[in-house]
N, C-alpha and C positions, 0 to 999 in steps of 0.2 A: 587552703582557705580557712577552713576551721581553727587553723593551728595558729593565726593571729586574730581571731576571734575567743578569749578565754571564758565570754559568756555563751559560743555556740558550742563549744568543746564540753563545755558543763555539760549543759544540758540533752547534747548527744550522750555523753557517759550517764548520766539521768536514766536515758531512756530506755539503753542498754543495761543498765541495773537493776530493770524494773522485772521483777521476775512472775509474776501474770500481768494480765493483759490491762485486772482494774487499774494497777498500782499507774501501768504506761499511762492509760486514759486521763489517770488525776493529777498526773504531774506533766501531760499536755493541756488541759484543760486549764491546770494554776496558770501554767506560763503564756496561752492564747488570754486568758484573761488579762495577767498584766501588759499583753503587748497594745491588747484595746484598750487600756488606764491611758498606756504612753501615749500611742496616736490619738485618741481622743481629746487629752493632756493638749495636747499640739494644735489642735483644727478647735481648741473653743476657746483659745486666748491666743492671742500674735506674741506678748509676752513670751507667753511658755515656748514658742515655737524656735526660739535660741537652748532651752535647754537639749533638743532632738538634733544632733550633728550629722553629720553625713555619717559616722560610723555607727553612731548607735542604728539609724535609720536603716542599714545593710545589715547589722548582726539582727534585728527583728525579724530585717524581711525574708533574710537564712533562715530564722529558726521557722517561720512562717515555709517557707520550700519546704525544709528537712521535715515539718510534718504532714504537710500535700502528698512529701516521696513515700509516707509510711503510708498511706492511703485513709489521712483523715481530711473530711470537709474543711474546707476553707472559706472567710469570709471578713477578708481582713487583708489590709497590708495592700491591695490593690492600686492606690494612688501615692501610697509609697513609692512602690513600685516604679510605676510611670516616674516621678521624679527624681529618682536614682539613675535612671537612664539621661537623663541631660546631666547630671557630675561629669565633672573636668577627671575628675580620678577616678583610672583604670580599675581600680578593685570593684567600686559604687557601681560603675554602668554596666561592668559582668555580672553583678548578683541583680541587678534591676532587669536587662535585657535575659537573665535566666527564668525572674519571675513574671514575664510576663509573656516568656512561650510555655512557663508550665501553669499558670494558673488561669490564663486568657483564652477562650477557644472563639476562632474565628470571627463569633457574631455577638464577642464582647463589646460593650459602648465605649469599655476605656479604651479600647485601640484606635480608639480616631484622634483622642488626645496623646498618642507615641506619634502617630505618623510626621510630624514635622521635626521634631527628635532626632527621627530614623533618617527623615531625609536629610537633616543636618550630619549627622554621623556619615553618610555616603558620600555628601561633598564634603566631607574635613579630606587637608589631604594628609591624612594616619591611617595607614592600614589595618591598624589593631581595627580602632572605631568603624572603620568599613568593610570586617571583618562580621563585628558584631551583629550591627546594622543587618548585612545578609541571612545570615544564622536566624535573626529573627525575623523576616521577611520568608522565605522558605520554610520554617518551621509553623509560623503562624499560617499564612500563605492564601488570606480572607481577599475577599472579590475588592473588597475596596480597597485594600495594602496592595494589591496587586494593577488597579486600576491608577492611584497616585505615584506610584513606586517606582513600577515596569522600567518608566521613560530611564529612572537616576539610574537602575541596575547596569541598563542597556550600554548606558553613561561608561560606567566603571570597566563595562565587561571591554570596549572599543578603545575606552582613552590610552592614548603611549606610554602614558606617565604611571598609570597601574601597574603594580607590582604582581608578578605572576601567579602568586597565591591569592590574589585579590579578583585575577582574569578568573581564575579557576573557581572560584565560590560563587563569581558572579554571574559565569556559564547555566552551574549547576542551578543557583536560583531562577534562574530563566524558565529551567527547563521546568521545575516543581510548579512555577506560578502556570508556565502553560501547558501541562496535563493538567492542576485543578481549575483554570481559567483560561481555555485556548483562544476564548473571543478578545481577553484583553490584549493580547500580542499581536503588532501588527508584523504578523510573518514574511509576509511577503517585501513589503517595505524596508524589512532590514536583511533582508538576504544575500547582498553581495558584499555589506559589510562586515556579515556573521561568517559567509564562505572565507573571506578574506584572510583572517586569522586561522583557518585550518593550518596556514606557511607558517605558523609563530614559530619561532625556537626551539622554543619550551613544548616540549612533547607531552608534557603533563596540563598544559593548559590545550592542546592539539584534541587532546583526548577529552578533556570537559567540554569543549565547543561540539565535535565531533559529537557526542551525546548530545547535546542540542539539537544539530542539524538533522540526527538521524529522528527524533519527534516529528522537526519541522517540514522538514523533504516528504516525509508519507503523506501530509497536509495536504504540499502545495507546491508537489512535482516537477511543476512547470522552472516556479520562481527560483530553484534552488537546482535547478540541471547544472547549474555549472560547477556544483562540487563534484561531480564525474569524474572531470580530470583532475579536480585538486587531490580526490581518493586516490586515483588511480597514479598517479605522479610521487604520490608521501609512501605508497605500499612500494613501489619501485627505488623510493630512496631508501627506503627501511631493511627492504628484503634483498636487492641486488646490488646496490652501492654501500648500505652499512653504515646510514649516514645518520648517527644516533651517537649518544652517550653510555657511558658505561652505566651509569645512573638507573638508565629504560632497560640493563637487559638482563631480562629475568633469566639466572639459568640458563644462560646465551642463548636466549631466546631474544629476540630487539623486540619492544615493548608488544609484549600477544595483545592484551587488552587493546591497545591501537586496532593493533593490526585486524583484528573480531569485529570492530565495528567497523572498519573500512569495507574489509570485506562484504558485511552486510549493507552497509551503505549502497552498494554498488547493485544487492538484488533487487533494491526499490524500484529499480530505471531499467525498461528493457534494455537489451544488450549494444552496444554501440555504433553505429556505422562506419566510425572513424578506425582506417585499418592501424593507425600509428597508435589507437587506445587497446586496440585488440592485441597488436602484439605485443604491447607493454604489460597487459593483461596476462596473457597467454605466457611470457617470460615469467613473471612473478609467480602465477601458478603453479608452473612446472619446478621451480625453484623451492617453492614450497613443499611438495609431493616430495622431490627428492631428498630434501634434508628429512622426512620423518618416513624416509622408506625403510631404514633400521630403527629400531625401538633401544632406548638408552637404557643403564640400568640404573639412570639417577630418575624418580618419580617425581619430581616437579619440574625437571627437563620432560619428563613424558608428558604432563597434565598438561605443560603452556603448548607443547607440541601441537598436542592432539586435538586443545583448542583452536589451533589457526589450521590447521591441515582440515578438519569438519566444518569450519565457514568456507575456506578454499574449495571444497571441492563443491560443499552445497553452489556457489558463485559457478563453479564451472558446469556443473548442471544447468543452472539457470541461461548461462550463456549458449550452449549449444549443447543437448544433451548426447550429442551423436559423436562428439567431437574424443579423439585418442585418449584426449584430458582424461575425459569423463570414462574409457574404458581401463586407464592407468586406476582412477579411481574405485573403479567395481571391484579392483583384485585387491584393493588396500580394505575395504569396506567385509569381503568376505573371511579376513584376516580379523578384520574387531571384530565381528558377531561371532566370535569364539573365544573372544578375550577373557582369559579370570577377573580384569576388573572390571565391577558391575558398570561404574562411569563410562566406557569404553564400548563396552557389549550395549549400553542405554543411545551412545552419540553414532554407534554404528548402525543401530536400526531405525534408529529417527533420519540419518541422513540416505541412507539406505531406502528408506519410502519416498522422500523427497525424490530418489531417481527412480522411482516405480512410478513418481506423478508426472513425468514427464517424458521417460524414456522412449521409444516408437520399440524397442522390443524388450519384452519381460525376462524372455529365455537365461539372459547371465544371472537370472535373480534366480531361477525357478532352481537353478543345480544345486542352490542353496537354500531350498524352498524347509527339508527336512531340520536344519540348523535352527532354523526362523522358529519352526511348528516348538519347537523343543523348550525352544525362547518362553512360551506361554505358559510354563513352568517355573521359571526361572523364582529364585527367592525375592528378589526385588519387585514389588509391585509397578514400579516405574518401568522398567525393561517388561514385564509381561505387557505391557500399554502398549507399549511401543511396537512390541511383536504383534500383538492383535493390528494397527495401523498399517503394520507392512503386509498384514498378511490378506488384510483389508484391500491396500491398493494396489496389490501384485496379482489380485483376483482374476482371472477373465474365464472365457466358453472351455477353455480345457482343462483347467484347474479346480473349478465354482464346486463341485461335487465332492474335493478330495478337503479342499478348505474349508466349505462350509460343514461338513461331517466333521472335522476337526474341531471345528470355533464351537459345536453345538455337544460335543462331548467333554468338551473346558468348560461349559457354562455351567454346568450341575457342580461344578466344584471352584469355579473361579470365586475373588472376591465380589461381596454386594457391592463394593463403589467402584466394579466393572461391567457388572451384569446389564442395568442399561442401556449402556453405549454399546456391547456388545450385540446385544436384542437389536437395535435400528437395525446396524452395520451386519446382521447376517440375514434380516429382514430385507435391506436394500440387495444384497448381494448376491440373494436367493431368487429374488423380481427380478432384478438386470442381466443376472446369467444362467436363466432358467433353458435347460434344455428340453425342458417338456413339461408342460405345463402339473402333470401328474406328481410329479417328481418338488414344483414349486407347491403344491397345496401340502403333499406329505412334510415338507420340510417345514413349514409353517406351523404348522398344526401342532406338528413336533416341538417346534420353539415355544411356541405360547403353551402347551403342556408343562414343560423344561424350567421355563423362565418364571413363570407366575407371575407375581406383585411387580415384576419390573417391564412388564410386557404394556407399550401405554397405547391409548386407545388409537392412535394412528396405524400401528400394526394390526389390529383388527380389523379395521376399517378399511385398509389396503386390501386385504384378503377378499372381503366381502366387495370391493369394485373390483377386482379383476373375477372374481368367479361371476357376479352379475353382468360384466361385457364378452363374458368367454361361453359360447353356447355348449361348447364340446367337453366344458368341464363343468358343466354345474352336476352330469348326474353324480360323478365320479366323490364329486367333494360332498354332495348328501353326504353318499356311504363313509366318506373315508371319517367325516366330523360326526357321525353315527355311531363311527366303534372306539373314537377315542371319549364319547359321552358315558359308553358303557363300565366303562374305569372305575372303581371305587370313590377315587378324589378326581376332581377336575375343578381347573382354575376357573374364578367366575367369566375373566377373557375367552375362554374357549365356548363356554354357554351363551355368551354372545352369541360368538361366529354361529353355534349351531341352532342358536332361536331363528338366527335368521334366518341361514341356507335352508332350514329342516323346513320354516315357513316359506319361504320361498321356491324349492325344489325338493321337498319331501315327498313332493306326486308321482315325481320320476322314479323314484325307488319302491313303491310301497305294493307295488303286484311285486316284489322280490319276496324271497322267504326269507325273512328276519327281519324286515322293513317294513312289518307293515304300520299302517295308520294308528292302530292301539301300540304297537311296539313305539314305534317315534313318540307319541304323548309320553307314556311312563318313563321311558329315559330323559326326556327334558324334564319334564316335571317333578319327577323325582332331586332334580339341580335346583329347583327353585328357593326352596325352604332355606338354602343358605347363602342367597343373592342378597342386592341390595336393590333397594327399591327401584332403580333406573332400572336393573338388569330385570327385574320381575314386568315392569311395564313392556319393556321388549318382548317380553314371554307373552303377554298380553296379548301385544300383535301378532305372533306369531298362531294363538288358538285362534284369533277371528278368522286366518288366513285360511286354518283347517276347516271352520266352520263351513267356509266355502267349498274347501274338496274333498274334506272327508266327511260324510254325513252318516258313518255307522258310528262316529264317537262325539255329536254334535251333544247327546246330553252332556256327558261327564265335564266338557268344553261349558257348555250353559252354566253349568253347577258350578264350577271355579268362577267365574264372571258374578252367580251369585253373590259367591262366597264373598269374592273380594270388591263388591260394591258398599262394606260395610267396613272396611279399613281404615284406619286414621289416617293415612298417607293422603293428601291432594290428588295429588296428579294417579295414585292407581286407581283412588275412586273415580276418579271423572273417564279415568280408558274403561273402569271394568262398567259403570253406568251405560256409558254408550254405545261400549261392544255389546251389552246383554242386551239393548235394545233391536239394533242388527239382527243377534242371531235368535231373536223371538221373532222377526217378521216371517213371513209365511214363504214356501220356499218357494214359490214361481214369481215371489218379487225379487226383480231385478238391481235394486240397489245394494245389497251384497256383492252382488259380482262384479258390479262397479268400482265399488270400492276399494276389493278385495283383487284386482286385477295386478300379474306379477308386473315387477318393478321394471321399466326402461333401461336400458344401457345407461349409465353414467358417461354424463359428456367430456371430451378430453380434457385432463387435468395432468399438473405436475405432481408427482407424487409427494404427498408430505413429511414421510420418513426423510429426508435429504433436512429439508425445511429442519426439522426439532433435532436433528443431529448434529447440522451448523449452530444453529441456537442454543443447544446443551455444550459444545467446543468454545462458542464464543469466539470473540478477540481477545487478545492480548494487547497492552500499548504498545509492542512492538510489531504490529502488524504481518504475519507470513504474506509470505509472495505465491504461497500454491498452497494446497490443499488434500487432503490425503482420499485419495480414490481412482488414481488412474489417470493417466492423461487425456481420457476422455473428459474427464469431468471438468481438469480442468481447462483444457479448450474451451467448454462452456462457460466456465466461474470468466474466463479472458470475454468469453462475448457478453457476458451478463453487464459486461463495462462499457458496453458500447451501446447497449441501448437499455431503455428504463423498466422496459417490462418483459415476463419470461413468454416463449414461445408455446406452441403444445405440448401438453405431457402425454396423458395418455392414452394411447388409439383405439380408435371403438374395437378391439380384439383383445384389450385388457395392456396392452406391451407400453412399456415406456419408450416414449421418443424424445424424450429432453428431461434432463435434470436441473437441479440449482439451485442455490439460497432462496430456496419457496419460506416465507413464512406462514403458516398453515392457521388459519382461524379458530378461535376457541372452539376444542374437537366437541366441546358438551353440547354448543351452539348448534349443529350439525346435523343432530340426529334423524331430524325429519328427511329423510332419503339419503342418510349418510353423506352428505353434503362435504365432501374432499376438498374445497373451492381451497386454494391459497391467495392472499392476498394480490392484488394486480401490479401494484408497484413495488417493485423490487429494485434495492439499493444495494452496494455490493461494496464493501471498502477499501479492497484493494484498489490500485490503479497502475494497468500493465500500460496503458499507453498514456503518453503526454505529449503535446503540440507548444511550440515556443513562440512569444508573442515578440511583433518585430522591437529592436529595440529603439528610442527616441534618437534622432541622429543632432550629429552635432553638425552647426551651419554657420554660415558668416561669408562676404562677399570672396574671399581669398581661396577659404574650401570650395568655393561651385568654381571657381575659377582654374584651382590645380587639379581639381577632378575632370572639369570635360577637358584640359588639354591631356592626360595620361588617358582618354578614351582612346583618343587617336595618336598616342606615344606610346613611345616602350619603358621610358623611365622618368620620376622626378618627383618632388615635391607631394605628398598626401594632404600630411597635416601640420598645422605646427603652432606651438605657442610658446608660455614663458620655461615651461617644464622637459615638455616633451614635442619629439620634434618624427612624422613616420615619411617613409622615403618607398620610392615601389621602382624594382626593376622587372620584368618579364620577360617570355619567351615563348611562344607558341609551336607545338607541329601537329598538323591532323587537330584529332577533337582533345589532345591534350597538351597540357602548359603547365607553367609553373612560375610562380610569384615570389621573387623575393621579397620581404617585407623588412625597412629597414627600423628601428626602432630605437632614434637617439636620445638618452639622458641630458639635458642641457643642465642641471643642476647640480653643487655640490655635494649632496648629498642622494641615499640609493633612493630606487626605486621599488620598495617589496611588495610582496603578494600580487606580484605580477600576472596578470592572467589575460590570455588573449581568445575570444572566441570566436567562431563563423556563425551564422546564422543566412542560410539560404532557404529563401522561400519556396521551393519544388524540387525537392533532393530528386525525384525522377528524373528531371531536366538536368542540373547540373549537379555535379558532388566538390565540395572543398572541404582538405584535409589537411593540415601541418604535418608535415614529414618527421617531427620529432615533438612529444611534448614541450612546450613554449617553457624555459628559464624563469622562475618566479621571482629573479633579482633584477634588476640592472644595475651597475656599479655607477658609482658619478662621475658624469661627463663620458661617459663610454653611450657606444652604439653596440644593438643585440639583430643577428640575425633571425629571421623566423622564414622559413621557407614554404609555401603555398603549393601544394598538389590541385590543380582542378582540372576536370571533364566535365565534355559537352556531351550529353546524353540527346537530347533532344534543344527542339529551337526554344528559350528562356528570354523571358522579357522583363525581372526583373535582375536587380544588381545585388551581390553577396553583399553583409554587411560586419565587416570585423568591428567583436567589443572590447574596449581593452579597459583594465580597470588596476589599478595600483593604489599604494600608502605611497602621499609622498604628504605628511602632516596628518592630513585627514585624506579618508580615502575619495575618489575619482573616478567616474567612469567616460570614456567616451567610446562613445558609436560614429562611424564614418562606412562611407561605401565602398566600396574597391569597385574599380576601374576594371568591370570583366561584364564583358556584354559577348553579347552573339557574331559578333564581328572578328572578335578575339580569336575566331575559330573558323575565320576564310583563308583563304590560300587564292592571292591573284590566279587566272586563266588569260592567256595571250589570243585575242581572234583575230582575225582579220573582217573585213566590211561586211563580207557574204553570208561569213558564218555566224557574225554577231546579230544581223537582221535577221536571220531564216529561223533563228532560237525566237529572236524578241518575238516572231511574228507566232512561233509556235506554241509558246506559253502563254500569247492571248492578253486578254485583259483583264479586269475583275472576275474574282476575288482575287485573282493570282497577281494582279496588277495591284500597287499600290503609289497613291500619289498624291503631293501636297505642293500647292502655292505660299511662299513666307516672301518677308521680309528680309532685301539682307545687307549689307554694310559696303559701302564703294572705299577707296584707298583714299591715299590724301593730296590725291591727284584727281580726285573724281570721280576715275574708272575702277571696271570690275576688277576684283582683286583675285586675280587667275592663281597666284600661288596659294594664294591662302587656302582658294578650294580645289588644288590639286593637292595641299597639304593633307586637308583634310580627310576627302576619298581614298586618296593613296595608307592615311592614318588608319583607315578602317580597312586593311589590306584587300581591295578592290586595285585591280590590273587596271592601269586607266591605259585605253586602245587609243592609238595616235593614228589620224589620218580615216576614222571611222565617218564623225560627224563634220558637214565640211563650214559650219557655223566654227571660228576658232573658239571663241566664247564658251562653246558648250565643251562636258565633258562628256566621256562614257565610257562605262568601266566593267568587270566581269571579274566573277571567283566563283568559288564550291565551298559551303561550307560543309565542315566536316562533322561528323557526330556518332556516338556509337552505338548509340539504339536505330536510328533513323536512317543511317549511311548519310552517303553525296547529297548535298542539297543544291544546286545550279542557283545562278544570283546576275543577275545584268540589272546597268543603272544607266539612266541617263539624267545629266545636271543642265538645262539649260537658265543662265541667268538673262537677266536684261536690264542694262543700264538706265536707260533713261523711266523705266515704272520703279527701279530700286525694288524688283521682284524677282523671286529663283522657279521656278519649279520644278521642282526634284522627282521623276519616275522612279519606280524599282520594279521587276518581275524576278517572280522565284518560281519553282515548281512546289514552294509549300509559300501557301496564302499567310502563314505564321511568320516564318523568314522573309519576306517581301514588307510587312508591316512593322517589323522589326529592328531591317536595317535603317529604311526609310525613318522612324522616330531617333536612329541614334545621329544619323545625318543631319538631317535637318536640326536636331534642336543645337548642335554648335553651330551652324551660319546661322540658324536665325538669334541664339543669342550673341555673335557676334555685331549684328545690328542695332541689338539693347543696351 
């Protein structure tokens, strides 16, 4: 750039010759001055405005960057700027669109005068120019470039015609406008034609959408379920077909980066129902594990490795932590956390806690419990993190003593930007697996001596409500917070705990020998002199409290209340005022002891250590799927999802009975009765479950028409138009069948990003599955097999609906219903007159009865049209009994439908029509009131719309 500019090349060498800092300053300050001569020169005469060319106007606006890069203020050259970005010439609109992502920031005015520029550049069809355009759109990345813009990016990123470095910029701008503005993207609205190109070619634009999706999927779950199987189907082409370029494979690795986010993509969604995705799943995985069960001795073969092998396994956790997978995995995992490299030893105990968050048994961890402990050593402060997290969620009732002695002996030497998080995490771990209450106050007491300044007031505060709802340990904790006051140094945290308990249950102790009521004053008092004023008002409270029970030290008590009614401090003057009024009154008044009466039980609350530990973790934009603490916890963090506010936390006996993303109120706010309360509404950002909304069906007189005759057929016509053309043959036995689906291309050209889904509305009742992931091509003019697994679980009333969606120009979705009712799933029964009446009469009538009077169609003779509804009945695999009813007219028929939750279901019908009213009434009994109302709506609605 510089090198055909010989006035930016100057004055770079200029600048660089300037040997102090004045010399630099004066010879930018000469040349900022003449560059305001020239523009100046330009905007006060139209005249002059021919001597400023497009190249002087770019060597300006350069030397203008080049001094912005050295870090001097700028204030100039701005509308320059903006006008170099409309030049026809490629040099002009790179130095323009360079100055105005570096001199512009977001909530500059001049950007509103680029934005039609920008969006002219996105529709040129030049990819240089809509190259730029992005670059600057992403980099700049302001709510209103992102509000006018969005639509063209979306544009670029879906059109055919875009060249794949153009898809790929245009991905990633997607993705930067919607982490800094998620409300300007309509996510949901473009989700099946952002899933759609996951199929591109191009593994490199796979991988830029891919990054988008995995954003937009955490969002809005529902709308983007259907990249499931597009993941699941690209990781099976990649990993066990090979179906990649040499181009993607790193290290003969086929592209890791992919494969990382796929992987991850897949733990946003609980695990699948569909067994065709699970095996598909469960192949790739394994296939995975086994190529990285030897370790290479080439290091960037190991690095891509050990990246898809630590989201693989993390995915097979997530899917079933119980599963061989997952135990194949624990022996691979106890292998890295011995690793000499730190990256290795770091991805082994992060993944390694992941299966501590969910395992149902700790025991394969705990063999390697000693390895972990060792970890909290390690020279990398990242790996001792991570060791502390495993060792965090691999915690329980037999361990809690061995670990938490452990974590509380790392803490006196660990680092300060661990000590913190460590404090929560051995506070919570010491409450949740306490074996004896004795044992939780020593460990405490301990901590907050140990930890000091990183000890925050929620840990104190916890101590102080569980010893206030625990009767059997208040005396124990006087004493124990008694003799750690006696210490030389004590944190002011601990003068807390012991102003209070010592006010509070200092009576229990003080017929002790070394406890008494002057011993107790002199040891807090003696802490006072280097508190801070909150902590001295505490102390405050605490002499009123003696005032009341200890009355041989009530002077010395008065005399400090004097003392400190004369203090600058607000708030100690107004406590030590009031107190000293109190303890002047006389002593058979009873408003002292009123006042002064011990504190209630704290009502049940969630603990707030949980609360400030997720708060201090955060989120990340890529949101975890579990959480480090045990699978207890996260059970709860899965139910926190399901409803908006937390349960009880803590039992009037001091114990926690529920955890969670408590967000815990300003603890300052609190004081008056230690007030625990966490917030009522609780939000939680994960989302383990998601529900699918039906999708919009496609209609037209020809669809209702090939759909109710395949109710009561085995094969024929679905859908069909100028493109695409779907075909159904079936087969039923018992409660299971299976659907052919046939899917013809009528056009010359393919059909890509082919995707077929089910969507059933009561997976209890029935389940439909494709036997093999659906083909994402169809060639032109060819027909594509797709084969339908369903079971009848129970009686179902409504109809599956496949969505199929394709690129054939622009992309396409339709929705149709399959032809799979409850009938699907009878099997005629032959009776004879006796036995058909002696059933009819035993199942009675309502509710088990059902029955409807219609309208219905005579032949073109006049008369009842006996075949049609012997067609019919017989369609809906009912046995029609001959010789039953002795009306010929009428029919009557018998089956069992089958099902495999429910068993046998028994079915008898009776059709009588009648000619001359042009009316049917159709009977059904079943022994389920479900199945009787069921068959009767799928009957009756083809004769009565064979009427209409």
């Amino acid at each position: 750039m510089a090198a055909n500019m010989r006035g930016l090349t100057q004055f770079i060498a200029d600048i660089r010759g300037a040997r102090v800092r004045e010399l630099e300053e004066k010879r930018i300050n000469k040349e900022m001055a003449n560059i305001r001569k020239k523009f100046k020169a330009r905007c006060s005469c139209h005249a002059a405005d021919g001597n400023l060319d497009g190249y002087q106007k770019k060597k300006y606006v350069a030397k203008i960057i080049f001094t912005y890069i050295l870090g001097y203020k700028v204030d100039v050259g701005h509308m320059e700027a903006v006008n170099l970005i409309s030049s026809s010439k490629y040099s002009e609109k790179q130095i323009g669109y360079l100055a105005v992502t570096l001199l512009m920031h977001e909530n500059s005015d001049f950007l509103r005068l680029v934005v039609n520029s920008i969006r002219k550049d996105l529709d040129e069809n030049n990819e240089v120019s809509n190259c730029l355009a992005l670059h600057a759109i992403a980099n700049v990345g302001s709510s209103e470039m992102a509000e006018a813009l969005s639509e063209d990016v979306h544009r670029l990123l879906i059109s055919p015609t875009s060249q794949t470095f153009v898809k790929k910029k245009a991905a990633l701008t997607l993705l930067r406008l919607y982490r800094k503005h998620p409300t300007v993207i309509p996510a949901a609205e473009w989700a099946l034609r952002l899933v759609s190109i996951m199929d591109d070619q191009d593994l490199g634009v796979v991988i830029c959408v891919t990054s988008l999706i995995m954003a937009l999927a955490q969002d809005h779950l529902d709308a983007y379920a259907v990249c499931y199987t597009k993941a699941v189907d690209r990781l099976h082409r990649l990993v066990i077909e090979g179906e990649y370029s040499a181009t993607y494979a790193y290290y003969k690795v086929p592209s890791p980066w992919l494969q990382v986010k796929l992987l991850r993509l897949l733990q946003y969604y609980p695990p699948s129902d569909d067994a065709t995705l699970r095996s598909v799943l469960h192949e790739v995985l394994q296939t995975i594990m086994n190529n990285s069960a030897e370790p290479s001795r080439n290091v960037q073969h190991n690095n891509a490795q050990h990246a898809v092998l630590f989201e693989a396994i993390s995915l097979a956790i997530h899917l079933d932590a119980s599963s061989p997978l997952v135990g194949t995995s624990a022996v691979l995992l106890a292998r890295f956390i011995s690793s000499k490299e730190t990256n290795v030893r770091y991805l082994g105990l992060d993944t390694m806690a992941h299966l501590a968050a969910r395992a149902d048994s700790l025991e394969p961890l705990k063999k390697h419990q000693g390895t972990i402990i060792l970890s909290l050593r390690d020279k990398d402060i990242s790996v001792r993190r991570r060791a502390l997290d495993l060792l965090y969620s691999m915690c329980d009732t037999d361990n809690s003593e061995l670990i938490v002695g452990e974590l509380l002996r790392y803490l006196k030497v660990a680092d300060y930007a661990l000590r913190e998080e460590m404090v929560l995490k051995i506070a919570i771990l010491t409450e949740k697996y306490a074996n004896s209450y004795k044992w939780y106050v020593d460990t405490i007491l301990q901590l907050i001596s140990a930890a000091g300044d990183h000890v925050g007031d929620e840990v104190w505060y916890r101590v102080v409500q569980i010893v206030t709802n625990t009767e059997d340990l208040q005396e124990y904790a006087a004493k124990v917070v008694f003799e750690h006051l006696k210490s030389p140094s004590t944190h002011e945290s601990l003068v807390k705990v012991g102003g209070y308990i010592l006010g509070e249950y200092g009576h229990l102790i003080a017929n002790d020998a070394g406890y008494s009521p002057l011993d107790q004053f002199q040891v807090l008092h003696s802490k006072s002199q280097f508190c801070v004023a909150s902590t001295r008002s505490l102390l405050l409270s605490t002499y009123i409290k003696w005032v009341n029970v200890f009355p041989e030290i009530k002077p010395q008590l008065i005399n400090i209340f004097e003392r400190y009614r004369h203090v600058l401090d607000a708030e100690l003057q107004q406590r030590a005022c009031e107190f000293y009024a109190l303890a002047s009154r006389p002593d058979d008044d009873e408003v002292l002891q009123n006042v002064c009466e011990e504190m209630p039980p704290f009502p049940p609350r969630v603990s707030a250590l949980i609360g400030r530990l997720n708060r201090k973790l955060g989120d990340t934009e890529d949101k975890r799927t579990w959480i480090h603490g045990g699978k207890e916890m996260n059970l709860e963090r899965q139910a926190i999802t399901r409803r908006t506010t937390l349960g009880p936390g803590l039992s009037a006996n001091g114990t926690v009975t529920a955890t969670g993303t408590a967000d815990a109120q300003d603890v300052m706010s609190s004081l008056a009765g230690l007030n625990l309360s966490s917030s009522g509404d609780q939000q939680d950002s994960s989302r383990a479950e998601y529900s699918l909304v039906a999708p919009r069906l496609a209609v037209g007189p020809s669809i209702e028409k090939w759909f109710n005759k395949l109710t009561y057929s085995a094969e024929g016509v679905l859908y069909e138009d100028v493109q695409i053309q779907f075909g159904i043959k079936s087969r039923y036995q018992g409660h299971l069948g299976q659907v052919a689906i046939y899917l013809g291309n009528k056009v010359s050209a393919p059909l890509t990003s082919f995707t077929s889904t089910i969507h059933v509305d009561d997976s209890e009742t029935l389940s439909a599955t494709f036997a093999k992931i659906p083909p994402n091509t169809i060639a032109p003019r060819t027909q594509s097999q797709q084969l339908l697994h369903v079971e009848c679980k129970k009686a179902f009333s409504s109809f599956p609906i496949l969505t199929v969606s394709f690129l054939a120009g622009a992309h396409q979705s339709i929705s149709i219903r399959l032809p799979i009712s409850v009938t699907k799933f009878i099997e005629g029964v032959k009776l004879g007159q006796a036995d058909f009446f002696e059933r009819w009469k035993v199942i009675g009538g309502p509710p088990r009865e059902a029955q409807a009077v219609f309208p219905i169609a005579l032949d073109g003779t006049g008369q009842l049209d006996l075949v049609r509804h012997r067609q019919v009945v017989s369609g809906n695999n009912l046995e029609i009994l001959e010789d039953v009813d002795p009306n010929p007219s009428n029919l009557v028929g018998a089956g069992v439908l089958h099902t495999s939750v429910d068993g046998k279901v028994g079915c008898l019908l009776r059709l009588e029509p009648n000619r001359d009213a042009k009316l049917c009434r159709l009977t059904v009994r079943s022994t389920s009131e479900d199945v009787a109302a069921e068959v009767l709506r799928q009957i009756e609605r083809v004769l009565r719309l064979d009427s209409s």
